[in-house]
N, C-alpha and C positions, 0 to 999 in steps of 0.2 A: 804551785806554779800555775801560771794564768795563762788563757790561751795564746797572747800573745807572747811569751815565752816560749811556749813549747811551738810556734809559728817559728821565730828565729832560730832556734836550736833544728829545727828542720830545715829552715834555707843556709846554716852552718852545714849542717853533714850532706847536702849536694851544692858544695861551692864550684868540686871541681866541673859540674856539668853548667853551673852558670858560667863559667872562665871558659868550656867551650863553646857555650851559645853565645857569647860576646865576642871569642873569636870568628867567627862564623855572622853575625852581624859586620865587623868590620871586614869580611871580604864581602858581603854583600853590599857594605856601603862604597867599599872600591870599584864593582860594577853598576852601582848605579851611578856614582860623580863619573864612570867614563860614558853611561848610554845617555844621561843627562847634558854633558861636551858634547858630544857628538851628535844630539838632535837637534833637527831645526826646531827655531824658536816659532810658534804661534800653532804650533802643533798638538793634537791629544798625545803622542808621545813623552812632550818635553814636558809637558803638566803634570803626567804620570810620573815622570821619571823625578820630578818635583817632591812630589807628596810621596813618591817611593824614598826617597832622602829624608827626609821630615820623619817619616814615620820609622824610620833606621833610627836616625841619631834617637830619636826619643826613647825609641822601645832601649838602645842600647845603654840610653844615660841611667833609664829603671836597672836595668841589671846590673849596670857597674856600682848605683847605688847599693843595691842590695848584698853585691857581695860585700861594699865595701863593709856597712852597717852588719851583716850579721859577725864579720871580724871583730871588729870594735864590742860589739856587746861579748861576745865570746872570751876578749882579753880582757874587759873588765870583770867577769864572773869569774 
């Protein structure tokens, strides 16, 4: 077994702690799309609250990938 094996077989046996860090990203993407509405535009807030979205959905899209992929290699083995 090579390490990238034994790499997904470890993000398999904590899937349930990614499904809670993705829920937990999508409420913090729910407070940011509300402080991102609610700030004026041309402000350091609304640029933060910008790049705080940006950087939500992406971190969240890596770990939805992840769990989904460690699934899939899991039912094929």
């Amino acid at each position: 077994m090579t390490w990238y094996d034994d790499f997904w077989s470890l993000v398999y046996d904590y899937r349930p702690y990614l499904w809670l860090l993705f829920m937990f990203l999508v409420f913090m993407l729910c407070l940011s799309t509300l402080s991102f509405v609610l700030s004026r535009q041309s402000t350091a807030s609304h640029t933060l609250s910008y790049i705080n979205l940006l950087l939500t959905i992406g971190l969240g899209v890596i770990v939805l990938g992840m769990y989904w992929y460690s699934a899939k290699r899991r039912a094929e083995l």
